[in-house]
LOGU-279357 format. One record per residue (C-alpha): residue number from 1; residue in one letter; chain; x, y, z. Coordinates in nm, 2 decimals. Each point is the difference from the previous one (the first is absolute). Layout:
REM residues N
<rec n="NUM" res="a" chain="A" xx="X" yy="Y" zz="Z"/>
...
***
This chain:
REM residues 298
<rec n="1" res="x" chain="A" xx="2.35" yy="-2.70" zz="3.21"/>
<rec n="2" res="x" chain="A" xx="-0.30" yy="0.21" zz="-0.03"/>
<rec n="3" res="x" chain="A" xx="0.17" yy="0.31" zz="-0.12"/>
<rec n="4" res="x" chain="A" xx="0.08" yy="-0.16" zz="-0.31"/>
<rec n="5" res="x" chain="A" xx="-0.34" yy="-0.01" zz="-0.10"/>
<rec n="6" res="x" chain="A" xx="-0.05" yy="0.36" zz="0.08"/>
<rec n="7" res="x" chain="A" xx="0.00" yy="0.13" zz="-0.32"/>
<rec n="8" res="x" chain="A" xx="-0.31" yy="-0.16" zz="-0.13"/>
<rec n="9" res="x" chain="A" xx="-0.20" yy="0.12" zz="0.29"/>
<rec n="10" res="x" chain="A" xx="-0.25" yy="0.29" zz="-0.06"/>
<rec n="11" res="x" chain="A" xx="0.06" yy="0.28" zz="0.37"/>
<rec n="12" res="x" chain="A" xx="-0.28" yy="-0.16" zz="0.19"/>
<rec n="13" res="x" chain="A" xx="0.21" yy="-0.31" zz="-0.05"/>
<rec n="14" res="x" chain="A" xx="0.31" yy="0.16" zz="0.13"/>
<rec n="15" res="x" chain="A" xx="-0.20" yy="0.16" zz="0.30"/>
<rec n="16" res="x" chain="A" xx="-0.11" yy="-0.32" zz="0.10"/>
<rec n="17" res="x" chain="A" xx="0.35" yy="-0.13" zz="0.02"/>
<rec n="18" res="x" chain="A" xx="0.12" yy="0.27" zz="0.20"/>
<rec n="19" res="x" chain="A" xx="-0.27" yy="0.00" zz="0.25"/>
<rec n="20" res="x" chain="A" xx="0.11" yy="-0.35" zz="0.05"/>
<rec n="21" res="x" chain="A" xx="0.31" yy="-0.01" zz="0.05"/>
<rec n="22" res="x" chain="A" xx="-0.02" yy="0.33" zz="0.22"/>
<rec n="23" res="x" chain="A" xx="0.30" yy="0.06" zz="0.18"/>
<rec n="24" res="x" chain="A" xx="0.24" yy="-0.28" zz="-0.04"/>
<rec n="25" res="x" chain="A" xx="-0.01" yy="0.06" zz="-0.40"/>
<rec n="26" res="x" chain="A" xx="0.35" yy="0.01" zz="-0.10"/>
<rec n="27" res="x" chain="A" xx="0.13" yy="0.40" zz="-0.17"/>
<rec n="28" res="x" chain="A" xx="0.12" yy="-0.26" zz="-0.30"/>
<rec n="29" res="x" chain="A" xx="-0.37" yy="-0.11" zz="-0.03"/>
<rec n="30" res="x" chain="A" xx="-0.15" yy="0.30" zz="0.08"/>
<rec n="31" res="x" chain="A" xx="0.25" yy="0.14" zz="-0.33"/>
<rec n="32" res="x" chain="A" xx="-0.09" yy="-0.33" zz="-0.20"/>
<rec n="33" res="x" chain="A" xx="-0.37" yy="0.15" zz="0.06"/>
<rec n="34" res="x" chain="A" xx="0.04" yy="0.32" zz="-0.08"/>
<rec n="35" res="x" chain="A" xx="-0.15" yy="0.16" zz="0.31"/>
<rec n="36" res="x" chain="A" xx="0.33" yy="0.20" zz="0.06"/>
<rec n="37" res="x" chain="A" xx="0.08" yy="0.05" zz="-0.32"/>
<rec n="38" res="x" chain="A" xx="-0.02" yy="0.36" zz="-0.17"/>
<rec n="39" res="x" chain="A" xx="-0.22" yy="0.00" zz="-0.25"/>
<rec n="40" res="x" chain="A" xx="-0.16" yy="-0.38" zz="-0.01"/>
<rec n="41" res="x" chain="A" xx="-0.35" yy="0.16" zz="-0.09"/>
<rec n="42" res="x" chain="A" xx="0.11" yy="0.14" zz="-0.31"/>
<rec n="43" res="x" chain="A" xx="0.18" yy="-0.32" zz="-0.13"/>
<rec n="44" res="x" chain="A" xx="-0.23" yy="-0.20" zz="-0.27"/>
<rec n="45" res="x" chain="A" xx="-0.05" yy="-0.36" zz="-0.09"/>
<rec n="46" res="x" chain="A" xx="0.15" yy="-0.13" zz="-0.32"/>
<rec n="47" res="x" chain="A" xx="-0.32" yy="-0.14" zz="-0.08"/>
<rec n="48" res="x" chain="A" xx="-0.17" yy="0.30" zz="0.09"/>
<rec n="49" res="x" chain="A" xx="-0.27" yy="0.16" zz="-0.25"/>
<rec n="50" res="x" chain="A" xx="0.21" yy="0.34" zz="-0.04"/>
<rec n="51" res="x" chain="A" xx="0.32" yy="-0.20" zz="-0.05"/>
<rec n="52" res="x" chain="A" xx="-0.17" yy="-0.26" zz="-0.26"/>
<rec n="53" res="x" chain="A" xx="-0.17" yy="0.31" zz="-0.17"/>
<rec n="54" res="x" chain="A" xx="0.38" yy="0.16" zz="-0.05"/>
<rec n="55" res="x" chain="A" xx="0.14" yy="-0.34" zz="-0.11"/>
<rec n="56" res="x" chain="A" xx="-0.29" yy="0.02" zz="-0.26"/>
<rec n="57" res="x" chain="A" xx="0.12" yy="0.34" zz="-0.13"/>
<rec n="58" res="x" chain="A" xx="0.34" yy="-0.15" zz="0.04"/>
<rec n="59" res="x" chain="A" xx="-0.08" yy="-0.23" zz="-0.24"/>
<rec n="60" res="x" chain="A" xx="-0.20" yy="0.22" zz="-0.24"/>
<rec n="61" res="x" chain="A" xx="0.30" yy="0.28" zz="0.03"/>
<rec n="62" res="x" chain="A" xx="0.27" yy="-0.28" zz="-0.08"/>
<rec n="63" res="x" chain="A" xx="-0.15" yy="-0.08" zz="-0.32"/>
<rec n="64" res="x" chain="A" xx="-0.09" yy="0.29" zz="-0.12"/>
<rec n="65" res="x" chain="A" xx="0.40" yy="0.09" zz="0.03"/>
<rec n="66" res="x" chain="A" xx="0.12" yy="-0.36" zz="-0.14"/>
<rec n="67" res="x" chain="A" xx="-0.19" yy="0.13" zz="-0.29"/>
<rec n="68" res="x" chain="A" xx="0.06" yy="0.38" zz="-0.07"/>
<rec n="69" res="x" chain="A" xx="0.39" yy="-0.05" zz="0.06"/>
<rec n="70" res="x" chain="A" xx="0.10" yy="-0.16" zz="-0.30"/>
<rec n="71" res="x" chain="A" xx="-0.25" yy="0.23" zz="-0.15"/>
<rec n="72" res="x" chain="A" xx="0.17" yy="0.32" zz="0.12"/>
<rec n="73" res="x" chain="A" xx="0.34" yy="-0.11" zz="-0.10"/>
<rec n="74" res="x" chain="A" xx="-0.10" yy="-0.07" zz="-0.36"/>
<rec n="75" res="x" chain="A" xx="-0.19" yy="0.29" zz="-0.06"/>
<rec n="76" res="x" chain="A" xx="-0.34" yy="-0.08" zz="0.00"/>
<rec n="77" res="x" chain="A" xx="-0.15" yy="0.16" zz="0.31"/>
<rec n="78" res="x" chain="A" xx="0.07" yy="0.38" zz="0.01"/>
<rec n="79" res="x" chain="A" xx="0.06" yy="0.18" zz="0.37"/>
<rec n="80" res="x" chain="A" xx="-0.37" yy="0.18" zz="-0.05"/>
<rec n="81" res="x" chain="A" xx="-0.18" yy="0.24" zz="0.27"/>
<rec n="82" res="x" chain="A" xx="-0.23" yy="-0.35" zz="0.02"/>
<rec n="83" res="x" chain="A" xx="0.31" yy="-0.21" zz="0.04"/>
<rec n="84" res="x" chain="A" xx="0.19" yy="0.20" zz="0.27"/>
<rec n="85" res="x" chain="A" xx="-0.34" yy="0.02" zz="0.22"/>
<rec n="86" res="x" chain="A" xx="-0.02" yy="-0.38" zz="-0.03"/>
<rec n="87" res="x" chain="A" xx="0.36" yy="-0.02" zz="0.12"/>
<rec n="88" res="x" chain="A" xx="-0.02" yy="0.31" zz="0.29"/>
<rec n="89" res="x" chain="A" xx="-0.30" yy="-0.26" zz="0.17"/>
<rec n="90" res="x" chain="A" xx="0.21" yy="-0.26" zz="-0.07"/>
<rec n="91" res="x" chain="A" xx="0.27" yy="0.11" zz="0.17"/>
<rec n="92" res="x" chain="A" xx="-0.18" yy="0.12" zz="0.28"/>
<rec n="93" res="x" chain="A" xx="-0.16" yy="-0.33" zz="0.04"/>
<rec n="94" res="x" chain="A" xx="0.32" yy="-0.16" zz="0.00"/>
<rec n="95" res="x" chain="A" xx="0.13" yy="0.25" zz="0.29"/>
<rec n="96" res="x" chain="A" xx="-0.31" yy="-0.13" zz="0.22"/>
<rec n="97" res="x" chain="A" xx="0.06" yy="-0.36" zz="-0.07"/>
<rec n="98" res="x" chain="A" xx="0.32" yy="0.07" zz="0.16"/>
<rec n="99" res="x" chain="A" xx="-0.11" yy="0.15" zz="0.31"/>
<rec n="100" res="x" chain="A" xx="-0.24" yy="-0.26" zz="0.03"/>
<rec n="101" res="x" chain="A" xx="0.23" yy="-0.25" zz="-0.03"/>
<rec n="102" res="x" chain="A" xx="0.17" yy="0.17" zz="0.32"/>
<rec n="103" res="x" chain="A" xx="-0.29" yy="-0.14" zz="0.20"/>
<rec n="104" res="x" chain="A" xx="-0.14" yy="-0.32" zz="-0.15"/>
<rec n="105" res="x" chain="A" xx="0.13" yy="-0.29" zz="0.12"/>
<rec n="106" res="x" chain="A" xx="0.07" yy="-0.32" zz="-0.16"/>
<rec n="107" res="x" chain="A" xx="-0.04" yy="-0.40" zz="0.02"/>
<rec n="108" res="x" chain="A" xx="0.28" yy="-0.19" zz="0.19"/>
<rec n="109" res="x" chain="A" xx="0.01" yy="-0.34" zz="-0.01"/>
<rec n="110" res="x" chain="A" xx="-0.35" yy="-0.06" zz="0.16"/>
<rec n="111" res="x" chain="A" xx="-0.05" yy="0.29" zz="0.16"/>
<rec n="112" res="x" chain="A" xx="-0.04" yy="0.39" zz="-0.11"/>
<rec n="113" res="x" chain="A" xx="0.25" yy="0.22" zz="0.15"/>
<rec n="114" res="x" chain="A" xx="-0.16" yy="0.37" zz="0.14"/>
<rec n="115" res="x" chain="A" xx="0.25" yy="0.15" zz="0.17"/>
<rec n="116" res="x" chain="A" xx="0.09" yy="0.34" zz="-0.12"/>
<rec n="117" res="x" chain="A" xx="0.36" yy="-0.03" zz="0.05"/>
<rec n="118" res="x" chain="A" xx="0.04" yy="-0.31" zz="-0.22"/>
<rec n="119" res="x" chain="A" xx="-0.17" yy="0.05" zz="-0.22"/>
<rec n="120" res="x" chain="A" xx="0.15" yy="0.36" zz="-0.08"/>
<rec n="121" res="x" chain="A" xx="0.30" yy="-0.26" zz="-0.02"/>
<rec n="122" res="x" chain="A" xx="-0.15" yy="-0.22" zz="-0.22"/>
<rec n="123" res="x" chain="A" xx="-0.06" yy="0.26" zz="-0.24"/>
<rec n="124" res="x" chain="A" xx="0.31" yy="0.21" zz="0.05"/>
<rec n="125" res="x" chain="A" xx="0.19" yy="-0.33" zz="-0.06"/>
<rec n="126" res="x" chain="A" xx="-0.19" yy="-0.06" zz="-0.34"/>
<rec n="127" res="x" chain="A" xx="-0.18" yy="0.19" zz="-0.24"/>
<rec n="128" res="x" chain="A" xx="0.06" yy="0.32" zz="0.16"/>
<rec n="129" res="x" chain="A" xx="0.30" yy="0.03" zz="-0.21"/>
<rec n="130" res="x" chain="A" xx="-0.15" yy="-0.09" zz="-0.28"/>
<rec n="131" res="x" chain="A" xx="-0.29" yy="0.21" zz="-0.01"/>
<rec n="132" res="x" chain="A" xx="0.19" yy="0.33" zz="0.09"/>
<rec n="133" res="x" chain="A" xx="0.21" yy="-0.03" zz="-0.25"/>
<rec n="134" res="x" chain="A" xx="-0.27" yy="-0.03" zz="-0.29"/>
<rec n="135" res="x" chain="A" xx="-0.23" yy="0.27" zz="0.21"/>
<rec n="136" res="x" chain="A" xx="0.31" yy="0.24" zz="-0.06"/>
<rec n="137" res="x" chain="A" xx="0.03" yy="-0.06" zz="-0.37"/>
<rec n="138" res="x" chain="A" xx="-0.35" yy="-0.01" zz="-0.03"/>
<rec n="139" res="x" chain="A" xx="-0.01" yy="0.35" zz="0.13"/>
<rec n="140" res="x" chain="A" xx="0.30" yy="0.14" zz="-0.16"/>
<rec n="141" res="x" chain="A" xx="-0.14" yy="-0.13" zz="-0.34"/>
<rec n="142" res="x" chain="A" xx="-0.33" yy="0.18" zz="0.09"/>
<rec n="143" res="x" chain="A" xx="0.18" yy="0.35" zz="0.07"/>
<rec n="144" res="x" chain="A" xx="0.21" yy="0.02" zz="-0.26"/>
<rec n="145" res="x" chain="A" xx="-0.25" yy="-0.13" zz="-0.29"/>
<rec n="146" res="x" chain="A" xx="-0.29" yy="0.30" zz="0.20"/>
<rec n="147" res="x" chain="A" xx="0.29" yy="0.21" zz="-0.05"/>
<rec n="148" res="x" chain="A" xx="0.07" yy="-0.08" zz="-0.40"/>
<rec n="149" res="x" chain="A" xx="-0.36" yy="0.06" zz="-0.02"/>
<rec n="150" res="x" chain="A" xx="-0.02" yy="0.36" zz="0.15"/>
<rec n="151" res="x" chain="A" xx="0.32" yy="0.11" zz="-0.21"/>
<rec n="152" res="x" chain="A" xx="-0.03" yy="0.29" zz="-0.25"/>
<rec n="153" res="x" chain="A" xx="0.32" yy="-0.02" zz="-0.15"/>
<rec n="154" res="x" chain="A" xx="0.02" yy="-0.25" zz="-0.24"/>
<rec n="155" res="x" chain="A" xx="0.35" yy="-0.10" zz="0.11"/>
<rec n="156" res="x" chain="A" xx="-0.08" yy="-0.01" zz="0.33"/>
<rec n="157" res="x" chain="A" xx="-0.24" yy="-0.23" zz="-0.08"/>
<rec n="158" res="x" chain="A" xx="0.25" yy="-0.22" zz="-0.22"/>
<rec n="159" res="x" chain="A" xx="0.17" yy="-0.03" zz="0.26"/>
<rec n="160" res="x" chain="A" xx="-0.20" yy="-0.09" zz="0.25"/>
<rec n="161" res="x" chain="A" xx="-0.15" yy="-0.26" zz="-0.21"/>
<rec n="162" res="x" chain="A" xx="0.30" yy="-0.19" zz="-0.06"/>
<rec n="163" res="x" chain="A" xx="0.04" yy="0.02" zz="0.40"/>
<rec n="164" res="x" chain="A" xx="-0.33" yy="-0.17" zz="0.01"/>
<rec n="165" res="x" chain="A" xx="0.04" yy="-0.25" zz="-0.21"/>
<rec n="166" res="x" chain="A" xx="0.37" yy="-0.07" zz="0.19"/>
<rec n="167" res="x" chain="A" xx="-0.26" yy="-0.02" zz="0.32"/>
<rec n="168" res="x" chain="A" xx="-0.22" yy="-0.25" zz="-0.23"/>
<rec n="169" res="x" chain="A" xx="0.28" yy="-0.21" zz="-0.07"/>
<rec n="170" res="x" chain="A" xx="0.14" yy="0.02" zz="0.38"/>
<rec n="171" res="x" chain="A" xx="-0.37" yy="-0.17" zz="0.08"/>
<rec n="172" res="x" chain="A" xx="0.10" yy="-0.28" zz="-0.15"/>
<rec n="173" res="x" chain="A" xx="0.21" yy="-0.09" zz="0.29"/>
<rec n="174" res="x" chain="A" xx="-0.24" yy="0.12" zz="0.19"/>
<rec n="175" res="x" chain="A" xx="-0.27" yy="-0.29" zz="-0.13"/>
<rec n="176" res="x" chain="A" xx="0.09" yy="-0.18" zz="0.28"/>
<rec n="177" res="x" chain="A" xx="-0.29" yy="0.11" zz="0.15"/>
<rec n="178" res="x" chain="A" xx="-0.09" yy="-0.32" zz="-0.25"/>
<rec n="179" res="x" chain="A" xx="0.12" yy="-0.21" zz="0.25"/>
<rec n="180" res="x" chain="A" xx="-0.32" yy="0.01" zz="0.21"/>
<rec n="181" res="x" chain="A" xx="-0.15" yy="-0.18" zz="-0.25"/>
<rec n="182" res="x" chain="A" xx="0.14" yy="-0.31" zz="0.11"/>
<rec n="183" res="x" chain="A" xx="-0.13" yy="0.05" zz="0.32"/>
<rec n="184" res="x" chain="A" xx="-0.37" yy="0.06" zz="-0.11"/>
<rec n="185" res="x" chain="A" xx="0.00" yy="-0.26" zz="-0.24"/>
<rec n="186" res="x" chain="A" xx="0.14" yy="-0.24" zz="0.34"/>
<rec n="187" res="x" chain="A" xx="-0.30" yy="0.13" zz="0.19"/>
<rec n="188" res="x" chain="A" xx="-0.27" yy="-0.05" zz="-0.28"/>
<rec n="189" res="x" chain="A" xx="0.10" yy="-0.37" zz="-0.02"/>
<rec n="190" res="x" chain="A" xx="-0.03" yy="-0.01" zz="0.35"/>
<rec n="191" res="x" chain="A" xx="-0.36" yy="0.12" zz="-0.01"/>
<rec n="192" res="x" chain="A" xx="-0.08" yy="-0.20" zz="-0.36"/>
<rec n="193" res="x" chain="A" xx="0.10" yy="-0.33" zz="0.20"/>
<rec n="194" res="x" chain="A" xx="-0.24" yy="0.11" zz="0.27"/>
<rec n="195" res="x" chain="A" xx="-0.32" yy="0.10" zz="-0.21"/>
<rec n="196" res="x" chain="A" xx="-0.02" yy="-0.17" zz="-0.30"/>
<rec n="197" res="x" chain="A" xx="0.02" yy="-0.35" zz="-0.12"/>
<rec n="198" res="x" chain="A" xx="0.26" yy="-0.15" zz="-0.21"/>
<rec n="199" res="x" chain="A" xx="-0.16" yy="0.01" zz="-0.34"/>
<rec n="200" res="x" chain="A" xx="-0.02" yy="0.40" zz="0.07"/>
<rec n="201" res="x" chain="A" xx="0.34" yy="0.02" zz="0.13"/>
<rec n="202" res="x" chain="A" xx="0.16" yy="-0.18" zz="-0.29"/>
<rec n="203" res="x" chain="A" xx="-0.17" yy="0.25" zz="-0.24"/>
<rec n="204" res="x" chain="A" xx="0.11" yy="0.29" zz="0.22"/>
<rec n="205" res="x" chain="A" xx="0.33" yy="-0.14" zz="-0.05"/>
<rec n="206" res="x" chain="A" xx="-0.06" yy="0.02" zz="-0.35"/>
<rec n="207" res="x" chain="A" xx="-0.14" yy="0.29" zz="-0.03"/>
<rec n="208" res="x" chain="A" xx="0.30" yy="0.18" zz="0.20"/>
<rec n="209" res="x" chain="A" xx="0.29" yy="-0.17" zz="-0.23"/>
<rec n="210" res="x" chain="A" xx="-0.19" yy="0.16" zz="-0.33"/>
<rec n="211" res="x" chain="A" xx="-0.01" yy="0.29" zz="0.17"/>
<rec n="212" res="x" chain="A" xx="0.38" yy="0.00" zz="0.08"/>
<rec n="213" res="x" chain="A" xx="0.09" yy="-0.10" zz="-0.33"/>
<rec n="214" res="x" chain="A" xx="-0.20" yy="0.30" zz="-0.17"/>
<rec n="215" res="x" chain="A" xx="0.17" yy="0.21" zz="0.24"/>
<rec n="216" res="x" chain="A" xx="0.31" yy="-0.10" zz="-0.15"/>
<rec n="217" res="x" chain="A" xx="-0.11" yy="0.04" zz="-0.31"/>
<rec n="218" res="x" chain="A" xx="-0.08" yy="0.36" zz="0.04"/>
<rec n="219" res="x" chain="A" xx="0.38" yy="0.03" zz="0.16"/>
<rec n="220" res="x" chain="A" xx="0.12" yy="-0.11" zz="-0.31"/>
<rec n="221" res="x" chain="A" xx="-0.20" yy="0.20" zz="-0.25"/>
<rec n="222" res="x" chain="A" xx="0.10" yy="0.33" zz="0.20"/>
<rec n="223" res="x" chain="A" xx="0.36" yy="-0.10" zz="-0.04"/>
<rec n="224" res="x" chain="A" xx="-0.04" yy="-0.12" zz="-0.33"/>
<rec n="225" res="x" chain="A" xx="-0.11" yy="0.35" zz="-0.13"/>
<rec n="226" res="x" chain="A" xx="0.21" yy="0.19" zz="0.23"/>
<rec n="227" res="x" chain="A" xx="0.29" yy="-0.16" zz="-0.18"/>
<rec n="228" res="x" chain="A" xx="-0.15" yy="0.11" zz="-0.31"/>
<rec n="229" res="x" chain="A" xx="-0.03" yy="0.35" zz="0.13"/>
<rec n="230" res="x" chain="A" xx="0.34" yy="0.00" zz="0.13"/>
<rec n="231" res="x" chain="A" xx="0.16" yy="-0.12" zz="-0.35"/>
<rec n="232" res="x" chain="A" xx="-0.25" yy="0.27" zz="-0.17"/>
<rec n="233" res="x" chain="A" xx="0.17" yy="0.35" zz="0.25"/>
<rec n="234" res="x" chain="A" xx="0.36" yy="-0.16" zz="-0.06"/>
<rec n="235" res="x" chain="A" xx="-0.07" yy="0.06" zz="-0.40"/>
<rec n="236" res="x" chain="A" xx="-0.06" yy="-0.39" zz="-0.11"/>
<rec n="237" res="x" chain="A" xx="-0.30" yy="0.00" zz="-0.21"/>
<rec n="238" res="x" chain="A" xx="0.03" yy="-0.38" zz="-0.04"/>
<rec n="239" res="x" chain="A" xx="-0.30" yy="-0.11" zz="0.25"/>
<rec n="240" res="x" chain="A" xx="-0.26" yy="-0.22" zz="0.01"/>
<rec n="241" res="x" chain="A" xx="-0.22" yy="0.28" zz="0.04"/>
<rec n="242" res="x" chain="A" xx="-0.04" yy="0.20" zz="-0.38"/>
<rec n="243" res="x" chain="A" xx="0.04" yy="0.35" zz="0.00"/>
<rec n="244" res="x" chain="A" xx="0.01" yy="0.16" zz="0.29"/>
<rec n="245" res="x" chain="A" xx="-0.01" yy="-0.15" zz="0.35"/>
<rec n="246" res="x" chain="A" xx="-0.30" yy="0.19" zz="0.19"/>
<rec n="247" res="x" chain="A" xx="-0.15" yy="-0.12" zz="0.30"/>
<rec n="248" res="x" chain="A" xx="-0.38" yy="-0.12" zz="-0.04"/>
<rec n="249" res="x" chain="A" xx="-0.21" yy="-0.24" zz="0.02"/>
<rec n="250" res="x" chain="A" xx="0.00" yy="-0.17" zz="-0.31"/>
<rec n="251" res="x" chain="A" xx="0.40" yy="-0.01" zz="0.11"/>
<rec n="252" res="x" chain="A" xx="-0.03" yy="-0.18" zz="0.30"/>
<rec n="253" res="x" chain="A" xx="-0.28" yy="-0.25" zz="-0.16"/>
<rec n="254" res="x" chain="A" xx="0.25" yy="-0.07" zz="-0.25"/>
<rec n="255" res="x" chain="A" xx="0.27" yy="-0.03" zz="0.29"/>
<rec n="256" res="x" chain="A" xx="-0.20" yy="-0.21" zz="0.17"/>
<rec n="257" res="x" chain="A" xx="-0.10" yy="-0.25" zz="-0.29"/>
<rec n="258" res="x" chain="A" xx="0.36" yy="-0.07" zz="-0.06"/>
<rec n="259" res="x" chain="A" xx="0.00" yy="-0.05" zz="0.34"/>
<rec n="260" res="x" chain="A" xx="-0.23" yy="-0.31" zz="0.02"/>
<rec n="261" res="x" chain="A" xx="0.04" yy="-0.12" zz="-0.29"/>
<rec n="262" res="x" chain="A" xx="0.42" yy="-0.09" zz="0.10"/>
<rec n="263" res="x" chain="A" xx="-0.22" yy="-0.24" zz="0.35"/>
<rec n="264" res="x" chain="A" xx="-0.26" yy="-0.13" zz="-0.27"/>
<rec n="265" res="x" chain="A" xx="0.05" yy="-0.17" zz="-0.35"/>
<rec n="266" res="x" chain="A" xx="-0.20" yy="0.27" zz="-0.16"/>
<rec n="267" res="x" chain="A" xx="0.12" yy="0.20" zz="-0.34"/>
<rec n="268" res="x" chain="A" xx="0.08" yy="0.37" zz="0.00"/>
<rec n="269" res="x" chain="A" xx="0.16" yy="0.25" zz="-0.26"/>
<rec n="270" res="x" chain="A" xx="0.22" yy="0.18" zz="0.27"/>
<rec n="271" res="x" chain="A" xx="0.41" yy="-0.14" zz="-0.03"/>
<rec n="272" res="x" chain="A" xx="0.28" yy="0.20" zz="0.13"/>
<rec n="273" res="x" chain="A" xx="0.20" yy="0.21" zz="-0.24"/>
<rec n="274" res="x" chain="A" xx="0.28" yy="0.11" zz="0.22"/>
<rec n="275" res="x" chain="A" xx="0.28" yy="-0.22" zz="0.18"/>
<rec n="276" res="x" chain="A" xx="-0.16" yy="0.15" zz="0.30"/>
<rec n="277" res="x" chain="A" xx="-0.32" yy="-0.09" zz="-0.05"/>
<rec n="278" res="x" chain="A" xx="0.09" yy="-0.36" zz="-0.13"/>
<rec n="279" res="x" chain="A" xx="0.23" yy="-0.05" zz="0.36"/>
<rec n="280" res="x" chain="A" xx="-0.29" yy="0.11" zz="0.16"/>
<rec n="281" res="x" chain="A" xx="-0.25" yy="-0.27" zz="-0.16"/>
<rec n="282" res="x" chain="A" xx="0.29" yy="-0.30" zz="0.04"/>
<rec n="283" res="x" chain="A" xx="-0.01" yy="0.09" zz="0.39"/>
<rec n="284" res="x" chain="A" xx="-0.42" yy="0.04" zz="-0.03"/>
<rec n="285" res="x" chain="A" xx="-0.02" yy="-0.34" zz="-0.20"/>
<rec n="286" res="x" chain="A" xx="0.20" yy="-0.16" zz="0.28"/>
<rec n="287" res="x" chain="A" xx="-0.22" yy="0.15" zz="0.29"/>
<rec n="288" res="x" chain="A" xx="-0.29" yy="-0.15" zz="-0.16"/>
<rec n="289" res="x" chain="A" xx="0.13" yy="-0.34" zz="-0.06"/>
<rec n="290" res="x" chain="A" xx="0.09" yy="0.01" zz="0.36"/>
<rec n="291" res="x" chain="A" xx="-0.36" yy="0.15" zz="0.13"/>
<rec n="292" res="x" chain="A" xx="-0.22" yy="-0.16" zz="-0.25"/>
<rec n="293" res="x" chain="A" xx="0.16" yy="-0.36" zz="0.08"/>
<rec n="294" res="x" chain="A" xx="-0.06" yy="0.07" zz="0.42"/>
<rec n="295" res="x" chain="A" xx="-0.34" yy="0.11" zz="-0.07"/>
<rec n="296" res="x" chain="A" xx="-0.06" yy="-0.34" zz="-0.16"/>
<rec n="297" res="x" chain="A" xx="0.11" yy="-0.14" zz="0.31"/>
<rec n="298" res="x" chain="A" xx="-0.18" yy="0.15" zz="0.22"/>
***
């Protein structure tokens, strides 16, 4: 029927229709149309240029927090004035994307369904859950860490940043924001089938498995001196790390050396020192055996 094909039609489309069908239109067309629908002018295209510019900040947002997390856990990234601002428009971002998502519809099957009712549904039934939840400890996180940072009392302030840090290590179940990955990276195969050749989608492919196994890497060498700076607060001083265990730069580099050199055959002067830490590489070493051998494969 013709209504299914209604929500790739621009209004002078839909008009058209109507004026066409005049009076003996079915109400369960007419819905299917959106002409008695509340709301039908507001609802947008998924492949609309205001939608594809938020899936771009989507994307761009995503990264930027599948890299700073393991950062903020281990130390290495401070909650500055520069920081929290990043994280404020972040969040509010976030909070739009989901009121936009209230009135976007989405591909089914061959045709794009428009109508404000399902896809309300749609959403409700899916991500809505999902993005609620990590808008809530998003914004918890943000109070009490603005709080810690307008304390006086130096107590106060111990206290509030062990809250925040409990709130840090809460985000960790609330990464599943992560999950939308999946669905981007399903959607830009999609569009690399459509525009380039097969040389260049092979070395996209390519290109995105490095990527992913750097990622990995930099998961690894945030956990790998976290345990260090565990072991160093619970009084062991027998680290790989010598002396004391500061986050910095030249920390992480070394973190992240051992890293890639446990996926590579390279040499490196790094070795555990504590059971910990040696349980810890056994598990790595196997991860990489694993990863290193699929990557072959593919």
């Amino acid at each position: 029927p013709f209504w299914q094909q209604a929500g790739d039609m621009g209004a002078a489309e839909l008009d058209w229709l109507e004026e066409d069908a005049g009076d003996d239109m079915h109400p369960r067309w007419s819905g299917r149309l959106g002409r008695k629908v509340p709301f039908r002018k507001v609802m947008i295209h998924p492949e609309h240029p205001v939608r594809l510019q938020f899936v771009g900040i989507s994307v761009a947002l995503i990264t930027v927090d599948l890299l700073v997390l393991p950062l903020q856990f281990a130390g290495f990234v401070e909650d500055t004035l520069g920081v929290m601002i990043w994280r404020w428009i972040s969040l509010g971002f976030w909070l739009c994307d989901m009121g936009l998502n209230f009135v976007t519809g989405y591909h089914l099957d061959s045709s794009v369904e428009m109508r404000p009712y399902q896809v309300c549904q749609h959403y409700l039934r899916g991500w809505f859950g999902v993005d609620f939840f990590i808008v809530t400890v998003d914004l918890a996180l943000l109070v009490s860490t603005a709080l810690a940072m307008d304390g006086s009392e130096t107590s106060s302030l111990s206290r509030l940043t062990r809250a925040s840090k409990t709130f840090r290590l809460v985000r960790l179940f609330g990464a599943a924001r992560l999950l939308r990955i999946r669905k981007l990276m399903e959607m830009s195969v999609k569009w690399l089938d459509k525009l380039m050749s097969d040389k260049t989608l092979a070395l996209a492919r390519l290109v995105r498995l490095v990527i992913s196994i750097l990622v990995l890497n930099h998961y690894i060498a945030c956990a790998w001196f976290s345990i260090a700076d565990f072991l160093n607060d619970a009084g062991e001083e027998m680290t790989w790390v010598d002396g004391e265990v500061t986050p910095s730069f030249l920390a992480y580099v070394e973190a992240f050396h051992w890293s890639l050199t446990q996926f590579t055959p390279a040499t490196q002067n790094i070795s555990p020192r504590h059971r910990y830490e040696r349980m810890f590489a056994v598990a790595i070493v196997l991860i990489a055996l694993i990863t290193f051998s699929t990557f072959l494969g593919k």
